[in-house]
C-alpha positions as CSV (number, residue, x, y, z in Angstrom):
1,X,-31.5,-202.4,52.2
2,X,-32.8,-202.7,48.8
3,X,-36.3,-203.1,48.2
4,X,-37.6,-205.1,45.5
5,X,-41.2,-205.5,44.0
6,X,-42.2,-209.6,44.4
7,X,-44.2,-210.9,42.0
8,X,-46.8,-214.0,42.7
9,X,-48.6,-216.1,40.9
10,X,-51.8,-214.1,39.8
11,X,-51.3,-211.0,42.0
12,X,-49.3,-208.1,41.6
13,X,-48.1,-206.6,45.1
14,X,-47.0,-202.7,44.9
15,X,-43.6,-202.2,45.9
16,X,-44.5,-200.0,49.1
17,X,-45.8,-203.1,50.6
18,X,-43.0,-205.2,50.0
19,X,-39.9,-205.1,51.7
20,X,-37.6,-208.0,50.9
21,X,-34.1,-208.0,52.9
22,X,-30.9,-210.5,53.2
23,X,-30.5,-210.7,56.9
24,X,-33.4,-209.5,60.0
25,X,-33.5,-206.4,61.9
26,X,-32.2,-205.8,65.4
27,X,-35.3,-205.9,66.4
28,X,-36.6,-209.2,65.2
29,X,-33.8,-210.4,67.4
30,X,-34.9,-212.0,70.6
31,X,-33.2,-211.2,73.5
32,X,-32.6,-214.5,74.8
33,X,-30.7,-214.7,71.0
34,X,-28.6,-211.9,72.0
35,X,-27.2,-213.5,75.2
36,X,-27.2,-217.4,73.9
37,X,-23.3,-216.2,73.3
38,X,-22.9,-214.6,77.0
39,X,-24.2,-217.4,78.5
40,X,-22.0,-220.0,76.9
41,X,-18.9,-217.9,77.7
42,X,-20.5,-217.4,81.8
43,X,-20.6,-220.8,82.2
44,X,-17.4,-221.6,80.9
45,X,-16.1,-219.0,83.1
46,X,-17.5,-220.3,86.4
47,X,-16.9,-223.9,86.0
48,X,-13.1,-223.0,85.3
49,X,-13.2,-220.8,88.6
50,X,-14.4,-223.8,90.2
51,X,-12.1,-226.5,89.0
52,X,-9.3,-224.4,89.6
53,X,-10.2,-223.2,93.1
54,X,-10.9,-226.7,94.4
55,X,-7.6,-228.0,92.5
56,X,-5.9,-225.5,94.5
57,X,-7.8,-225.7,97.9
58,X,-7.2,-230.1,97.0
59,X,-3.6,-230.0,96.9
60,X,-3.2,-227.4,99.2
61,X,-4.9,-230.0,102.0
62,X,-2.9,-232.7,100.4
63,X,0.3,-231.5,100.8
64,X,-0.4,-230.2,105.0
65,X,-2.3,-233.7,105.4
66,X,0.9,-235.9,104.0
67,X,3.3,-233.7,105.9
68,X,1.6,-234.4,109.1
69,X,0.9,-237.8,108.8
70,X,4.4,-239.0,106.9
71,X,6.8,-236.5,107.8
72,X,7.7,-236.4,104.1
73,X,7.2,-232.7,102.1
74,X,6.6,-231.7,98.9
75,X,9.1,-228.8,98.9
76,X,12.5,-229.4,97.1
77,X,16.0,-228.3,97.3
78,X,17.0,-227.3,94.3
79,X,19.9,-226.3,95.4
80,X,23.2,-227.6,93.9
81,X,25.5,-230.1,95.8
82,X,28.8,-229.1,96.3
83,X,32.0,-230.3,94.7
84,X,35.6,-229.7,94.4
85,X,37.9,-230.1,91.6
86,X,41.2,-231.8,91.7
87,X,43.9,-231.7,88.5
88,X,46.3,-234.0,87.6
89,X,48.2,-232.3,84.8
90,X,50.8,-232.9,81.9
91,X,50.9,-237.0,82.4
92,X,53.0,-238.1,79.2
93,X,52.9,-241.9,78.3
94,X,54.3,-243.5,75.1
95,X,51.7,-245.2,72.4
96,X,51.8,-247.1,69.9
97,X,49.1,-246.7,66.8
98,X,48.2,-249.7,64.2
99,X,51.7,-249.6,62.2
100,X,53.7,-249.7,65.4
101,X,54.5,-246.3,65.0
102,X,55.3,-244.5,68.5
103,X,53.7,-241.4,69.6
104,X,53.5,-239.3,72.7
105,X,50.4,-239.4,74.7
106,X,50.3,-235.8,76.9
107,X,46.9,-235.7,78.6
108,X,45.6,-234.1,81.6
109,X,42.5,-235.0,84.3
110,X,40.5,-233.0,86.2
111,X,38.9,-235.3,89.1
112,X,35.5,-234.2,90.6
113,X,35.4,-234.8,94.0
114,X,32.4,-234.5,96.7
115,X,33.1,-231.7,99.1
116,X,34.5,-232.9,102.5
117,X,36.3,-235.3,101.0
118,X,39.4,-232.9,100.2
119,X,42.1,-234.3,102.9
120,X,41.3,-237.7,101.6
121,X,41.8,-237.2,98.1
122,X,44.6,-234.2,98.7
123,X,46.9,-237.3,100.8
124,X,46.4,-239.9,97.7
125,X,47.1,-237.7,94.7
126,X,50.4,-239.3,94.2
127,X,48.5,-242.8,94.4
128,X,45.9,-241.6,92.0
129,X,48.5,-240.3,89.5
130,X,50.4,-243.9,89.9
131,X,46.6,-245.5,89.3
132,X,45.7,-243.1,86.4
133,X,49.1,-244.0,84.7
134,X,48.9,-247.1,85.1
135,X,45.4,-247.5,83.4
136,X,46.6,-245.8,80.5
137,X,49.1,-248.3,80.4
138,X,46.9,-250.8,80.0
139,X,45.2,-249.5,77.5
140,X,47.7,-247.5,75.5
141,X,47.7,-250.0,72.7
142,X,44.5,-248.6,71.6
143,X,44.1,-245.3,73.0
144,X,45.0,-243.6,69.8
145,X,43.5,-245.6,66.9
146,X,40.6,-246.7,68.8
147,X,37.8,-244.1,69.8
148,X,35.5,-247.0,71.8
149,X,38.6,-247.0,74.5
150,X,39.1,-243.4,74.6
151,X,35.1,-243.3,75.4
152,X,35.4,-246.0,77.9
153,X,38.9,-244.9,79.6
154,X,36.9,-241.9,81.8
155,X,34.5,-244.4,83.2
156,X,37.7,-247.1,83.8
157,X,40.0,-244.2,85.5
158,X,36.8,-243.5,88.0
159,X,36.2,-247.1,89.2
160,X,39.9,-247.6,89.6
161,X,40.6,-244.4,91.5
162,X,37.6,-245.0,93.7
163,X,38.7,-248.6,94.4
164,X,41.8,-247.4,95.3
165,X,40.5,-244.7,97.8
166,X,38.2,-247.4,99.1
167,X,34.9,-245.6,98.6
168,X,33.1,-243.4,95.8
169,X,34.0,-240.1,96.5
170,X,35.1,-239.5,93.0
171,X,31.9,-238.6,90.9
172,X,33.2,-238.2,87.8
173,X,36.3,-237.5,85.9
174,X,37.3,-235.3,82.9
175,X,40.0,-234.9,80.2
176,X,40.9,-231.8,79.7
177,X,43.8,-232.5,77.6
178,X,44.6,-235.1,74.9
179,X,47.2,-234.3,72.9
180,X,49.4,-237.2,70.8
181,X,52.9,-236.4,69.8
182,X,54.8,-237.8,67.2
């Protein structure tokens, strides 16, 4: 701390009786000053102890309650539902593109199928070959120059298969293979 000689007016000070310095002492702090910090922080503290615990203790009690009196809980199974997977391989149908040019359409399906429905799928794979056939049939005019169809044909080859089977047990097909020929 630098000490400097001040000057007034009329009056000339001496030096030792001046002390001039940029920021106070330690001691001209007040203690209160000290902890205004501490106490802002405390506070914050607690009342976040307090929101939480009586979020916690809240839903705790709301979750028992609304088991007991619904019968519903808040627990859920994650876990994943079972499925089987069905092939239908190396299907080979002649296309056409814009020109009238003819290709060969090779393409293979994989069918996903909910699980205890095996038997019933595994005694109509012949129909659903017939079905998957002839729904590329229909559509073979555009399959190849045309990408709307080709987007559209998995949804059309899982309504028809599960019509055919009578219920949806088919949840969702895939192609596996698309190859065209020429």
């Amino acid at each position: 701390m630098a000490k400097r000689k001040a000057k007034l007016d009329l009056y000339e000070i001496p030096e030792s009786q001046v002390e001039i310095t940029d920021s106070p002492s330690k001691e001209q702090i007040s203690f209160k000053e000290k902890l205004w910090g501490s106490y802002i922080i405390l506070s914050f503290v607690v009342l976040f102890l307090i929101v939480a615990g009586g979020s916690w203790w809240y839903f705790r009690n709301f979750s028992e309650n609304l088991k007991e009196r619904t019968g519903v809980s808040l627990e859920f199974d994650n876990s994943v539902p079972k499925v089987e997977h069905f092939s239908v391989d190396d299907l080979l149908v002649s296309v056409k593109d814009i020109r009238d040019r003819q290709y060969i359409l090779s393409c293979s399906f994989t069918l996903e199928v909910d699980d205890g429905r095996r038997e019933l799928v595994l005694g109509k794979l012949e129909e659903i070959r017939k079905i998957i056939y002839q729904t590329l049939d229909d559509e073979k005019d555009d399959l190849i120059s045309n990408t709307f169809v080709r987007k559209t044909l998995k949804k059309k080859l899982k309504d028809n298969v599960n019509r055919m089977i009578g219920m949806s047990c088919v949840r969702d097909i895939y192609i596996t293979k698309f190859l065209v020929i020429s």
